[in-house]
C-alpha positions in Angstrom: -10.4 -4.3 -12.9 -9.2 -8.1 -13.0 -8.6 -10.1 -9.8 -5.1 -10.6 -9.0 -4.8 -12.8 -5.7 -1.2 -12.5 -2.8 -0.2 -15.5 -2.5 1.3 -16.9 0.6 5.2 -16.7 1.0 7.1 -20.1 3.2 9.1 -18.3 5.8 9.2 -18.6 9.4 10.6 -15.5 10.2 8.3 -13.3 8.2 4.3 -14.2 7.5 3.6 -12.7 4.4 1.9 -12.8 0.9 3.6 -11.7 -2.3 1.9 -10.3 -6.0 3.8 -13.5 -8.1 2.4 -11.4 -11.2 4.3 -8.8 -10.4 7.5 -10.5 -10.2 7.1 -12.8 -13.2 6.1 -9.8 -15.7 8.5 -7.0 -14.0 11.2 -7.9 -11.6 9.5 -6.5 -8.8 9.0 -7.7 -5.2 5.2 -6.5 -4.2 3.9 -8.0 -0.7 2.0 -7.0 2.1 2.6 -8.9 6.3 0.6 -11.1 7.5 -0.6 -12.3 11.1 0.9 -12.8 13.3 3.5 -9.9 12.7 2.3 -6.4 13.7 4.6 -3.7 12.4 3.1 -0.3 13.4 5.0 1.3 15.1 2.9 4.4 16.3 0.5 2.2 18.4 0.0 1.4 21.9 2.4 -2.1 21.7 5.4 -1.6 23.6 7.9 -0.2 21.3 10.6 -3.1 21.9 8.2 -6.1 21.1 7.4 -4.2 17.4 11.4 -3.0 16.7 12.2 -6.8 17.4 9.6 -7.3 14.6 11.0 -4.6 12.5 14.5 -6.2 12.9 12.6 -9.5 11.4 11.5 -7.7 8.2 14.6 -5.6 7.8 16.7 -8.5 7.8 14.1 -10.3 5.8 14.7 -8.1 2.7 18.6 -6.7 3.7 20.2 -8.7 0.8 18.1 -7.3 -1.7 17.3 -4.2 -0.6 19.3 -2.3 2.1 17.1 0.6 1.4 13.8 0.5 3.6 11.2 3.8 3.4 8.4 4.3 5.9 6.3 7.6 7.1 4.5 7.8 10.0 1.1 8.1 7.5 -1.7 11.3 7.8 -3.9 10.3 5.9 -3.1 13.1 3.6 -1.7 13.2 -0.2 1.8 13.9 -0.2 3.9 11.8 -2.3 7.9 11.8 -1.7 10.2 11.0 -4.5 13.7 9.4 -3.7 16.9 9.5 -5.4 20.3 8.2 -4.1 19.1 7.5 -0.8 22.0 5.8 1.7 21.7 2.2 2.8 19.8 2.0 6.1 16.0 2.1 7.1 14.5 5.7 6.8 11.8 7.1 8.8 10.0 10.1 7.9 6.7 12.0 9.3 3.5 13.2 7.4 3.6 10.9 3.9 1.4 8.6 2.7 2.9 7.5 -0.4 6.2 6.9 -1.7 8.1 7.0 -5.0 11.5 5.9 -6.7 13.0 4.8 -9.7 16.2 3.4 -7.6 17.0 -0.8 -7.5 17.5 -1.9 -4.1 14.9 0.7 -2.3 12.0 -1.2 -0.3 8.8 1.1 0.0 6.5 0.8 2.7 3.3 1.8 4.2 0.9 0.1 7.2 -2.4 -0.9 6.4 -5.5 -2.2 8.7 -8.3 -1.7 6.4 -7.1 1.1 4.1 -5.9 0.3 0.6 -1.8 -0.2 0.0 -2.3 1.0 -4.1 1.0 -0.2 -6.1 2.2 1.3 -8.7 4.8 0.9 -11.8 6.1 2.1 -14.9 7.7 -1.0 -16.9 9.0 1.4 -19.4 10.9 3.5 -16.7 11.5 2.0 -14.0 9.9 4.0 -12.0 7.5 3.2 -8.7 5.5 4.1 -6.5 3.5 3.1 -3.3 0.3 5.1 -1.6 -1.7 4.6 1.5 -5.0 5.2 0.2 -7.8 5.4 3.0 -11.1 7.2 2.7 -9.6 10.5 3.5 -6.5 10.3 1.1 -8.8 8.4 -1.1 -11.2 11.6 -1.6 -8.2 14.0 -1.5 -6.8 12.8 -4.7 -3.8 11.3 -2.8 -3.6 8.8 -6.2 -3.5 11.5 -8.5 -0.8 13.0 -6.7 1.2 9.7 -6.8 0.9 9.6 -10.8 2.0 13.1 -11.3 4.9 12.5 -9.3 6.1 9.7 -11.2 5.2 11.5 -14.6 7.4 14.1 -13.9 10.2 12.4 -12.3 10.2 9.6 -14.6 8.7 10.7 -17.9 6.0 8.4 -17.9 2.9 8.9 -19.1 -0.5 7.9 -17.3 -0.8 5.4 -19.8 2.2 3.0 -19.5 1.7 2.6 -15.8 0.3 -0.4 -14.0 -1.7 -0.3 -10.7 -2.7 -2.9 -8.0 -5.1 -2.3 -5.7 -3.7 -4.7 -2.5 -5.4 -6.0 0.8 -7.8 -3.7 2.3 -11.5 -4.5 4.1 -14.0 -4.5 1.2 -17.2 -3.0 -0.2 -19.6 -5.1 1.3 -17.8 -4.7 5.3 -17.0 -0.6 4.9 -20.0 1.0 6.3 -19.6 5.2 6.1 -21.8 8.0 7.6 -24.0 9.8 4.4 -20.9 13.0 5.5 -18.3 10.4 4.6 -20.5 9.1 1.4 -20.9 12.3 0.4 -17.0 13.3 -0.2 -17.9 10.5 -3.0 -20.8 11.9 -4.6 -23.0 9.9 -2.9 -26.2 11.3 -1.5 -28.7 8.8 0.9 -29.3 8.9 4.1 -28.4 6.7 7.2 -25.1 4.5 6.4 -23.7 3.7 3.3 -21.3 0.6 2.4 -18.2 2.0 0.6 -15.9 0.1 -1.4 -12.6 2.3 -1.9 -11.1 -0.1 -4.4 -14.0 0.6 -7.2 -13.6 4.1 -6.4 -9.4 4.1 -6.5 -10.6 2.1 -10.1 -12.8 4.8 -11.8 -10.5 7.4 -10.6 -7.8 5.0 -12.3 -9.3 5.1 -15.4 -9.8 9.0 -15.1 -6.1 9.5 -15.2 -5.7 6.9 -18.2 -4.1 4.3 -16.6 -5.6 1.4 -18.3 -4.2 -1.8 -16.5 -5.8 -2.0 -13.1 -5.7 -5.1 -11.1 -7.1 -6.0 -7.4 -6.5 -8.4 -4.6 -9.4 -10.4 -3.6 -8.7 -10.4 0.1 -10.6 -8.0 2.7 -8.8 -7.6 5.6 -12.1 -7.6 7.4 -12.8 -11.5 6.7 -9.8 -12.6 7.0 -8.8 -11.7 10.9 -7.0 -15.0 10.7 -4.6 -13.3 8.4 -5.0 -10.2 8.1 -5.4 -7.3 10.8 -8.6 -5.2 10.3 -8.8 -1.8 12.3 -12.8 -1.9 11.9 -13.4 -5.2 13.0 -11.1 -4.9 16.2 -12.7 -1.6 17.1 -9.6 0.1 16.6 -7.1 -2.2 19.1 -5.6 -4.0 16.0 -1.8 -4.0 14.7 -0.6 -3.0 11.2 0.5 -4.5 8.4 3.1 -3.2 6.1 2.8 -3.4 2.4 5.8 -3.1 0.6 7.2 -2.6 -3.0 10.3 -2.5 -4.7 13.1 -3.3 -7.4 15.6 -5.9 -5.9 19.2 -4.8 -6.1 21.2 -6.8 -8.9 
């Protein structure tokens, strides 16, 4: 797995960093929010100060995609596929991982220490976008996300791509040896965790050969980035995003 770094994107309105790669090789817009912007919306911030901030990053993105997706995330495996979908923002309840093949659809998910994993078929067209956390992470959740896009898309395993984005790293992710152990791993007391090597060998287990990561954690960076273990569970969101621009 090769390092592939977010860079920083100039705008006032909208802190964020963007995967240049992925828009040089393919076309595609692949970002994640940065600090000072907290998106979640199922927090404890009154709801007005983050739909103002929602308004931001809608109109941020309008003219190339007046498509947005988000799920209120369970930290499950289901994986939705979208066709056709209407202009506006839609809001849906128990996904953690999104799918199209559509130009001008934004996909989303929030992130504070869980991994926002990208994915895309160059060949195809097609995308898709998971919240991968320990829990989804064990479950297979990325497993599910590549079968949905080989059979909506006709892709094999093969001709995707994958990114592994902003999420706290191995060295900060301490888990209980009951946590450890969903992962094969048996020691006792605490174990440090690092979901992105994991989300990589399971990678390779499905065949998808080009596999790149972002360098960040979200646990060093609390300038930046917000980090739900290193706030003790009273930090915002972030919303990673990915899609094909309209036109």
């Amino acid at each position: 797995m090769s390092a592939a770094r977010e860079t920083p994107v100039p705008d006032s309105a909208l802190p964020r960093l963007e995967l240049a790669a992925w828009a040089e090789r393919y076309g595609l817009t692949a970002g994640i929010t940065a600090r000072p912007t907290s998106l979640g919306l199922w927090t404890e911030e009154p709801v007005g100060q983050v739909m103002s901030r929602w308004r931001a990053f809608l109109a941020t993105f309008a003219a190339r995609f007046p498509t947005v997706v988000l799920s209120h995330q369970v930290h499950g495996t289901a994986i939705q596929w979208y066709e056709e979908l209407p202009p506006g923002w839609l809001l849906l309840d128990g996904l953690d991982g999104h799918a199209t093949a559509d130009s001008g659809v934004l996909l989303t998910v929030t992130v504070a220490d869980c991994i926002p994993v990208y994915l895309a078929v160059p060949e195809t067209g097609a995308l898709a976008l998971v919240h991968a956390g320990w829990r989804g992470t064990a479950g297979g959740v990325l497993a599910r996300a590549v079968a949905v896009l080989n059979a909506h898309s006709s892709a094999k395993s093969t001709t995707i791509v994958m990114h592994c984005g902003v999420g706290i790293c191995g060295k900060c992710y301490e888990v209980g040896s009951e946590v450890a152990a969903r992962f094969g791993i048996r020691a006792p007391g605490a174990v440090r965790l690092d979901l992105r090597d994991v989300l990589l060998h399971q990678a390779h287990a499905l065949g998808i050969a080009e596999i790149t990561a972002s360098p960040w954690c979200s646990m060093e960076g609390p300038d930046r980035f917000f980090s739900h273990r290193g706030s003790g569970g009273r930090d915002g969101r972030m919303v990673a995003y990915l899609g094909r621009p309209r036109g």
